[in-house]
Backbone as CSV, one residue per row, in Angstrom:
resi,resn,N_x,N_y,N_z,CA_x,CA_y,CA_z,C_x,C_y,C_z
1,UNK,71.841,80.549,-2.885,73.191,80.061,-2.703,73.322,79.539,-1.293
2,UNK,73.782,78.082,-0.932,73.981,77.445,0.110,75.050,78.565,1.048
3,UNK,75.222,78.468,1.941,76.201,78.821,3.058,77.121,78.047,3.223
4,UNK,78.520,78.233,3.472,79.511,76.639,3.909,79.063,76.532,5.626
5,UNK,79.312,75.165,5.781,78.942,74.830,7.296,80.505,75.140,8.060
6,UNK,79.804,75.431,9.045,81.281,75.845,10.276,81.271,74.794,10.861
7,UNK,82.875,73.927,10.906,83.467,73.339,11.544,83.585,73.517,12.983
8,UNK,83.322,74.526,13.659,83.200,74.450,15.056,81.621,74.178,15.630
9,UNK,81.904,73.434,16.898,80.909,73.046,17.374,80.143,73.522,18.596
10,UNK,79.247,73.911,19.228,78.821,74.636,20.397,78.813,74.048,21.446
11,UNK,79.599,74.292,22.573,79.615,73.163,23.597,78.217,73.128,23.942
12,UNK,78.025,71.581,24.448,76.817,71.448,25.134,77.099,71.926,26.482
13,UNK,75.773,72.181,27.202,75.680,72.633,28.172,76.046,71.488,29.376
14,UNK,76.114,70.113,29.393,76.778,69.512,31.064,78.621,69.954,30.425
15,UNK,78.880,69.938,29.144,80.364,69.794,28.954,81.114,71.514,29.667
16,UNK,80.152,72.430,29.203,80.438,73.752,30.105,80.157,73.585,31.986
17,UNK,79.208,72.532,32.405,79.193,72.482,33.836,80.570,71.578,34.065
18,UNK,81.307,70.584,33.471,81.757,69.384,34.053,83.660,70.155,33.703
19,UNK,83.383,71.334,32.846,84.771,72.124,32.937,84.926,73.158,34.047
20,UNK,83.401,73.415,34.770,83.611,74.434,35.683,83.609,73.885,37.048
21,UNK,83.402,73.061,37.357,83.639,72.108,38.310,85.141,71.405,38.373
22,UNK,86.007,71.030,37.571,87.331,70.485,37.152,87.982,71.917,37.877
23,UNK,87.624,73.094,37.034,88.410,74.851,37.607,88.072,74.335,38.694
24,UNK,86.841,74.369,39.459,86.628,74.937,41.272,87.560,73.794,41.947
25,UNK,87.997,72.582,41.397,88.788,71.784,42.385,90.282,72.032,42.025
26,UNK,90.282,72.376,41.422,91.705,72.341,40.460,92.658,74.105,41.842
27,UNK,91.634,75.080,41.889,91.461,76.094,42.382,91.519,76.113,43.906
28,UNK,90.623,75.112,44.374,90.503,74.496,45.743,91.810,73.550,46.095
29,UNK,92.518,72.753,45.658,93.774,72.157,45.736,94.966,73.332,45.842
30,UNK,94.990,74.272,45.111,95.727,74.882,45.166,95.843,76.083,46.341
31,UNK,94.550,76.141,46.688,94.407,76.745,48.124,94.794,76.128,49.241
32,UNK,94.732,74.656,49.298,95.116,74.158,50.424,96.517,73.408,50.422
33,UNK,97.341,73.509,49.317,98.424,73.033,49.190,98.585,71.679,48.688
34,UNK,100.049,71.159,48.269,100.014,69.905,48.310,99.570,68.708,48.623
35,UNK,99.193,67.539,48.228,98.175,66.176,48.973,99.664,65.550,48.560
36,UNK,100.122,64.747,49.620,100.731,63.870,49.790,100.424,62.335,49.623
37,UNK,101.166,61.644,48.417,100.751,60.479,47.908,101.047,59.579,48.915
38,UNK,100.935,57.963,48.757,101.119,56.919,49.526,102.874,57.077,50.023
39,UNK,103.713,56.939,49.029,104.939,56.878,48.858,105.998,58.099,49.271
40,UNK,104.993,59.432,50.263,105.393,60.209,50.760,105.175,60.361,52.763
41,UNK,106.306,60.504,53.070,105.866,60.475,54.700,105.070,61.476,55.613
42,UNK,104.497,61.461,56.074,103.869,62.631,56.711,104.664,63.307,57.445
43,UNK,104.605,64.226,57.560,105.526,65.271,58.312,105.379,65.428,59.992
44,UNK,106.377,65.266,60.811,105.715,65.188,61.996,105.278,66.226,63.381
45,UNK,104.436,66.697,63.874,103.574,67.906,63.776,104.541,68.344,64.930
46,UNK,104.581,69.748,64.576,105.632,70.892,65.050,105.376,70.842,66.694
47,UNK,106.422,70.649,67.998,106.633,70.264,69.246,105.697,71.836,69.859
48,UNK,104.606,71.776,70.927,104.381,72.865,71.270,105.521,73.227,72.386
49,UNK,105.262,74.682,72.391,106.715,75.500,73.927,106.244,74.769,75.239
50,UNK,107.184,74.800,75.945,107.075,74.275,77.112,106.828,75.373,77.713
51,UNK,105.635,75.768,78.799,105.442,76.924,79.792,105.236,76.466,81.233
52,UNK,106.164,77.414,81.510,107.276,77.109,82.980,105.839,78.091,83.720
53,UNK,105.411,77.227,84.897,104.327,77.874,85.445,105.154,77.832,87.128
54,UNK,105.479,79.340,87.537,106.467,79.584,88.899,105.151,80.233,90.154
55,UNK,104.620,79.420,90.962,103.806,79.582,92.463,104.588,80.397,93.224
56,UNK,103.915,81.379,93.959,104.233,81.893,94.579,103.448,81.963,95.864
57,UNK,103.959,81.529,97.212,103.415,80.804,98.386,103.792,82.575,99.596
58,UNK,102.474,83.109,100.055,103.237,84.042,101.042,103.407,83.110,101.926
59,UNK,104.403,83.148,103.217,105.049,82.721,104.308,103.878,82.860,105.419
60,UNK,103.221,84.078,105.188,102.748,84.492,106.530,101.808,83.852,106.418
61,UNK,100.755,83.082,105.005,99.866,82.631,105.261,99.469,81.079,105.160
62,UNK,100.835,80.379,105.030,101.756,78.982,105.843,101.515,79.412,107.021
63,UNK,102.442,80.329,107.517,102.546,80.176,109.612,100.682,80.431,110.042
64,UNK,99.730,81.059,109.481,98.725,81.461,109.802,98.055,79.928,109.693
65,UNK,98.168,79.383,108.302,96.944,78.122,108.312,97.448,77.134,109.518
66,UNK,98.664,77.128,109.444,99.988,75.973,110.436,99.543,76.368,112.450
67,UNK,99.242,77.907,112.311,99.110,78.046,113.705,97.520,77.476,114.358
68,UNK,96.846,77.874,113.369,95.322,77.689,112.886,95.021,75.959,113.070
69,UNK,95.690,75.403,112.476,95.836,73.418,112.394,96.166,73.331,114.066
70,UNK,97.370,74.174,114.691,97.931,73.702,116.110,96.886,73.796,116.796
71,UNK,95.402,74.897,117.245,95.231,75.005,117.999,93.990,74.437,117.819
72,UNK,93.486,74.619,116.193,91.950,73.577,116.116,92.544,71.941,116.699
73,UNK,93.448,71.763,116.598,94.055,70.017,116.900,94.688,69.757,118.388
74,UNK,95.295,70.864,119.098,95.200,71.330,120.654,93.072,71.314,121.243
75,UNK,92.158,71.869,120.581,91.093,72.020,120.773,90.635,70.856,120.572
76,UNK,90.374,69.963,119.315,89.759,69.140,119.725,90.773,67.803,120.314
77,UNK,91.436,67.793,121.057,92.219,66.442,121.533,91.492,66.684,122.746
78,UNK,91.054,67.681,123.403,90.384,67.784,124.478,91.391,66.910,125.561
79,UNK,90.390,66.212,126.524,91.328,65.114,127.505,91.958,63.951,126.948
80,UNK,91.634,63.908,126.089,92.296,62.647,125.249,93.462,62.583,125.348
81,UNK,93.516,61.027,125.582,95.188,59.992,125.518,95.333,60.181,124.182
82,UNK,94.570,59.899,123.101,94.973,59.250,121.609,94.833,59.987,120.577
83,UNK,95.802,60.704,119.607,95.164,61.496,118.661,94.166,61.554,117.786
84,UNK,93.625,62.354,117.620,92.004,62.477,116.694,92.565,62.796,115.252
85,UNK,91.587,62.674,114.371,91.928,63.213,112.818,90.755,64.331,112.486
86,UNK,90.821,65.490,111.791,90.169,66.234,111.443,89.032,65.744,110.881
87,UNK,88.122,65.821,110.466,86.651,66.168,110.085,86.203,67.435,109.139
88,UNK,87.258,67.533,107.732,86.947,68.701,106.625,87.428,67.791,105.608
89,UNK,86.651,68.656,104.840,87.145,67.995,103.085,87.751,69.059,102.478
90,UNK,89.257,68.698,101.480,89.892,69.558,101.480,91.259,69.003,100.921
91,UNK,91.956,69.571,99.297,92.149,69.419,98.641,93.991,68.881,99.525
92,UNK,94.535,67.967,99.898,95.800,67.648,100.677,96.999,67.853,99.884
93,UNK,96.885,68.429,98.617,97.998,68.723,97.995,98.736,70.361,98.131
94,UNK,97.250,71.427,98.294,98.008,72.453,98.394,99.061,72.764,99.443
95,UNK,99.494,74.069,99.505,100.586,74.223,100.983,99.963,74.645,101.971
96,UNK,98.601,75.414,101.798,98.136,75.807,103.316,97.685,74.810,103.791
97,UNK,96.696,73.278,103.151,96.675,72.558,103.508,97.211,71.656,104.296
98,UNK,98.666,71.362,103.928,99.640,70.903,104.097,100.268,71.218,105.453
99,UNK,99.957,72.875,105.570,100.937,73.322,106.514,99.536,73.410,107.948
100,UNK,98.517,73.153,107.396,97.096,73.153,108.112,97.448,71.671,109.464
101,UNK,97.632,70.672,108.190,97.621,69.391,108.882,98.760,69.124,109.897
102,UNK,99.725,69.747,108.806,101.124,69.820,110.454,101.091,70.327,111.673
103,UNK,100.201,71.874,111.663,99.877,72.192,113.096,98.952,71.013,113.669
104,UNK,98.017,70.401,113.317,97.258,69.630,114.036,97.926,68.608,114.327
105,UNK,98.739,68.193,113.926,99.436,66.885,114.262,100.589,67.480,115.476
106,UNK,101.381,68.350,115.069,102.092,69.079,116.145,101.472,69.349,117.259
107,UNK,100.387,69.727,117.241,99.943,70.646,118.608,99.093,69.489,119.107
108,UNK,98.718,68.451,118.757,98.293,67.018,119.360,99.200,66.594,120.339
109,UNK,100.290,66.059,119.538,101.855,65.723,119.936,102.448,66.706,120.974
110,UNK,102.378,67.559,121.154,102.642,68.492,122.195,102.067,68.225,123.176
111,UNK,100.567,68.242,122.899,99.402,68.366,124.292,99.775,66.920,124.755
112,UNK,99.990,66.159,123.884,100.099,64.795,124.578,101.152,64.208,125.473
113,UNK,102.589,64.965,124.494,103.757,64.504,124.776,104.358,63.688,124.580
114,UNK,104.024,64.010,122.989,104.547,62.357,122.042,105.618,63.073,121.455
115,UNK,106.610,63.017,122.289,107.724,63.425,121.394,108.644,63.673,120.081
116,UNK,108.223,61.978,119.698,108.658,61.869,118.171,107.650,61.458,117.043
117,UNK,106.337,62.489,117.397,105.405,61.885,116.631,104.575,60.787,115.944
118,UNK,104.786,59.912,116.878,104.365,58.935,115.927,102.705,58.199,116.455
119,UNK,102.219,58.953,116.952,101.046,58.895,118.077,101.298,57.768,119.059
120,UNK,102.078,57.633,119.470,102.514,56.816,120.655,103.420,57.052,121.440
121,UNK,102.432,57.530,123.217,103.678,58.004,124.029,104.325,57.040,124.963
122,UNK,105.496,56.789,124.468,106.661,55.736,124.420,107.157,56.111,126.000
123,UNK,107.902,55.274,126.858,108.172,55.490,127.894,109.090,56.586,128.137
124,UNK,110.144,56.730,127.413,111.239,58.050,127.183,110.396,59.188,127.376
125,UNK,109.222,59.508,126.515,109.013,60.883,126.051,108.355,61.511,127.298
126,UNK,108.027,62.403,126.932,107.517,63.206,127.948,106.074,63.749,128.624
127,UNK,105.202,62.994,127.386,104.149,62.588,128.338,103.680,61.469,129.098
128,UNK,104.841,60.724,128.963,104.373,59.443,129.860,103.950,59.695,131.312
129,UNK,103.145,59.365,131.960,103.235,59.119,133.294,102.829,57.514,133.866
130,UNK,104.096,57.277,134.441,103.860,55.938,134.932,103.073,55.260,136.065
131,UNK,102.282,56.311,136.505,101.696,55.723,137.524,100.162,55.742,136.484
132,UNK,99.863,56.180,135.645,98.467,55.670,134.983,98.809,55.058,133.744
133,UNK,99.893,54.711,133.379,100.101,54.461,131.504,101.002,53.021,131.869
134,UNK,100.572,51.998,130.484,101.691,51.097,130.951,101.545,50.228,131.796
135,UNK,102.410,49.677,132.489,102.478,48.640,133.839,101.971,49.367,134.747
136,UNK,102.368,50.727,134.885,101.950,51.548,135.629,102.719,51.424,136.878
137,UNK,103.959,51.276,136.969,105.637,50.773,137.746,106.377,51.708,137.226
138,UNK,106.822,52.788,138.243,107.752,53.871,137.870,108.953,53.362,138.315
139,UNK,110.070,54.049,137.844,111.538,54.033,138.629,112.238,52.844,137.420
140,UNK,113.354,52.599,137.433,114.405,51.886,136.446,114.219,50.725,136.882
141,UNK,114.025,50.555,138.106,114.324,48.557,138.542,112.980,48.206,138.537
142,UNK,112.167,48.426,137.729,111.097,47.714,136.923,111.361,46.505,137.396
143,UNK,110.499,45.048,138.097,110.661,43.920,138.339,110.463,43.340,136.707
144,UNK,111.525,42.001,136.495,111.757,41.876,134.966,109.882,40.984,134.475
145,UNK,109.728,40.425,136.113,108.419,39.461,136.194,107.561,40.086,135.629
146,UNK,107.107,41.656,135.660,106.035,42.373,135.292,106.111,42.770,133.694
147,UNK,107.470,42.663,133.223,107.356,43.085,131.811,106.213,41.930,130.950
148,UNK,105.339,43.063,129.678,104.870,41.453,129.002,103.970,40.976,129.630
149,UNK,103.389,41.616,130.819,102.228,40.977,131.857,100.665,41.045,130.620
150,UNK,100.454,42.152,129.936,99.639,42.937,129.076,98.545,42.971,130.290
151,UNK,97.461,42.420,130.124,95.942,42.721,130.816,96.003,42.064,132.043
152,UNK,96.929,41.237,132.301,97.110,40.329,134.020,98.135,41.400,134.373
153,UNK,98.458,42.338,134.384,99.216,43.045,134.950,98.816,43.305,136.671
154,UNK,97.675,43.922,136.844,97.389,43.491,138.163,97.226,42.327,138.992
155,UNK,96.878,41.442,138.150,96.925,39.696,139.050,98.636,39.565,139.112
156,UNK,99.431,39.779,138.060,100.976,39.894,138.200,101.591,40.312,139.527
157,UNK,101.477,41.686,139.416,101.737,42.548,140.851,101.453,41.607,142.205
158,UNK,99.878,41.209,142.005,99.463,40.603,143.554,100.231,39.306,143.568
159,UNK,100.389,38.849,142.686,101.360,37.445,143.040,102.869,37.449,143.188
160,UNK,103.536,38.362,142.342,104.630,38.585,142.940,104.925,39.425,144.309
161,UNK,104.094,39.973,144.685,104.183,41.110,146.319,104.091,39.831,147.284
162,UNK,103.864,38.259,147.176,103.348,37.995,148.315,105.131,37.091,148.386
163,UNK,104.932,36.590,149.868,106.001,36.089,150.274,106.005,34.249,150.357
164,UNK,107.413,33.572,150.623,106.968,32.455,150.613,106.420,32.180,151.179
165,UNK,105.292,31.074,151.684,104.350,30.077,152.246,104.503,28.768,152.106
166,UNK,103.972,27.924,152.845,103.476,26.641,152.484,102.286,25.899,153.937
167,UNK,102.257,24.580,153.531,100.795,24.275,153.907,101.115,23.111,154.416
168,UNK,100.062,22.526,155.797,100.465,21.238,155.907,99.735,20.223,155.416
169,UNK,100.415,19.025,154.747,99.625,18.009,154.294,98.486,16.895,155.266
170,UNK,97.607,15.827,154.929,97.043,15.143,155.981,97.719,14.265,156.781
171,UNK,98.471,14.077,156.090,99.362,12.502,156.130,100.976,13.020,156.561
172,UNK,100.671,14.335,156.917,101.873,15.048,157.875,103.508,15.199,156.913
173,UNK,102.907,15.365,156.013,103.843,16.382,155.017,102.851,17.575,154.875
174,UNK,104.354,18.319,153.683,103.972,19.618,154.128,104.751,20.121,152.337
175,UNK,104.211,20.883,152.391,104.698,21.967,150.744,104.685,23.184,151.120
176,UNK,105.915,23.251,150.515,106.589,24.769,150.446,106.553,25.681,149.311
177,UNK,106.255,26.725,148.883,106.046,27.692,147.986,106.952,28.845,148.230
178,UNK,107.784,28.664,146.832,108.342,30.021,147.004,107.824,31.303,146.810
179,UNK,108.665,32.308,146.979,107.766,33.925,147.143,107.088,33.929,145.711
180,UNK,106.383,35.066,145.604,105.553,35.186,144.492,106.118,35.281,143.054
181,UNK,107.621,36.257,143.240,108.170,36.282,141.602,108.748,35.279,141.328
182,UNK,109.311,34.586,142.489,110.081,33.094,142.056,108.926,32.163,141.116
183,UNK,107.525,32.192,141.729,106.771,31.592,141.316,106.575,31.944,139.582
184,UNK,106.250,33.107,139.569,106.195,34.108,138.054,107.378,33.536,137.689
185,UNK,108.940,33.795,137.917,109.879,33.311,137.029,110.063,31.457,136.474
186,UNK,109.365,30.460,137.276,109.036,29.386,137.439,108.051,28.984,136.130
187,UNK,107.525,29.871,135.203,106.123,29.747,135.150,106.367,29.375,133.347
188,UNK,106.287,28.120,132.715,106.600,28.061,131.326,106.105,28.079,130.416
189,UNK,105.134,29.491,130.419,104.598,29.844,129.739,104.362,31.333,129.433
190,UNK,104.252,32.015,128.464,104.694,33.506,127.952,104.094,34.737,128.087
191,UNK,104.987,35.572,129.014,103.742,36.040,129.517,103.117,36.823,128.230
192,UNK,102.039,37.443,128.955,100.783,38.414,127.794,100.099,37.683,126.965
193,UNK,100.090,36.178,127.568,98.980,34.648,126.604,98.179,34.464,127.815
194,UNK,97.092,33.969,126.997,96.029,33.714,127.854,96.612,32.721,129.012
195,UNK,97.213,31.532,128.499,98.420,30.679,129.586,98.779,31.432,130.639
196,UNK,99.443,32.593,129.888,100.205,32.951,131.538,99.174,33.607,132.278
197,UNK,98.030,34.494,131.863,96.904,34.955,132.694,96.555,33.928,133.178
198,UNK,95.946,32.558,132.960,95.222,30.934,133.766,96.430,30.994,134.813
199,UNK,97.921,30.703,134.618,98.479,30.568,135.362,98.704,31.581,136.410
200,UNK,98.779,32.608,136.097,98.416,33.085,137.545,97.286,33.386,138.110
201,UNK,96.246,32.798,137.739,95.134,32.971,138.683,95.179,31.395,139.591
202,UNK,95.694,30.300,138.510,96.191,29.306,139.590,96.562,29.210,140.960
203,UNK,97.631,29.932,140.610,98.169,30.688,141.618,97.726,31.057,142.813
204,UNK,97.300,32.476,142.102,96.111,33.103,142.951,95.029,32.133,143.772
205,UNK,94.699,31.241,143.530,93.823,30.408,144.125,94.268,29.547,145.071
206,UNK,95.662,28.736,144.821,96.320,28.387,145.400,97.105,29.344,147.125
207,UNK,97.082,30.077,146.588,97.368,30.851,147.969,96.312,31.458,148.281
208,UNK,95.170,31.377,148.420,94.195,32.169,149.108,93.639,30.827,149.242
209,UNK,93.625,29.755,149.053,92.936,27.959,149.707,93.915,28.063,150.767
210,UNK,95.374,28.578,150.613,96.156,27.501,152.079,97.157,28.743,152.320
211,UNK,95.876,29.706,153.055,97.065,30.714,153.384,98.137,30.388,154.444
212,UNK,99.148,31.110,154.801,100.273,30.898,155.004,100.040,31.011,156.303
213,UNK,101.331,30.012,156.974,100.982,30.043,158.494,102.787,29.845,158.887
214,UNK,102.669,29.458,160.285,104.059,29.866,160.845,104.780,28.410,160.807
């Protein structure tokens, strides 16, 4: 006697791999949540905290680096007219830094007597001295002839100190020269240019050919 045939069928074996693979993604999606289609916006990613970061500077070791800058910058200005700049490498933003470079600039300015810092001691301040700095002409009535002299400053001086003169001609005339600053104020050209240095050595030559007589 035949058997009836069974209507069910035995899965093949890729149709049992290609259902267990469908589970592991199906499984895996659901672990990682929703996928957002074209027609959905992305969400926009959560703002991190703001953290407030508060420095705390001791005082004493500002006045320490600051006293430290005055006297390495007192030390090396040595005899020097002109301020020097340090010689370290070294980060110029922190505060000891900061407060490093101010003593050196201060205690420069001191030794020098640059009053208002600006590395130049200006006639006001208090390291000027006028008998080596400058025209090198102390006292308020400064002659106006000497201002502006720059590097003829001494040929300046000797031509204005002298007095009038003049000379006799062959033919029995005679020229007269006024005193020396009349000559300087006479002179149309500016001073501290090479012009006005030629011109007073003109000068200068001119009165030492026909010195002055009675």
């Amino acid at each position: 006697m035949r058997m009836p045939r069974s209507l069910t069928h035995r899965p093949r074996p890729t149709a049992l791999l290609a259902a267990g693979l469908a589970t592991a993604f199906l499984g895996a999606a659901a672990a990682l949540g929703p996928t957002a289609d074209a027609d959905t916006p992305a969400a926009a990613p959560s703002p991190r905290p703001i953290a407030t970061v508060t420095v705390t500077v001791d005082t004493a070791d500002l006045v320490a680096a600051y006293n430290g800058g005055w006297m390495a910058g007192v030390a090396d200005l040595g005899d020097g007219t002109k301020p020097t700049y340090p010689d370290v490498v070294a980060d110029g933003n922190t505060p000891g830094t900061v407060a490093w470079m101010d003593g050196w600039t201060d205690g420069q300015a001191d030794a020098l007597g640059d009053d208002n810092r600006d590395g130049v001691v200006d006639e006001d301040e208090s390291g000027r001295d006028c008998h080596t700095m400058g025209n090198r002409l102390c006292g308020a009535d400064v002659p106006p002839e000497y201002k502006g002299a720059g590097e003829a400053l001494r040929l300046c001086v000797t031509v204005a100190s002298r007095t009038a003169y003049g000379w006799d001609l062959p033919d029995g005339g005679r020229i007269d020269s006024p005193d020396g600053r009349a000559q300087i104020r006479d002179l149309e050209v500016r001073p501290g240019t090479p012009e006005f240095a030629a011109a007073l050595e003109a000068l200068d030559a001119e009165y030492c050919e026909h010195q002055p007589r009675g």
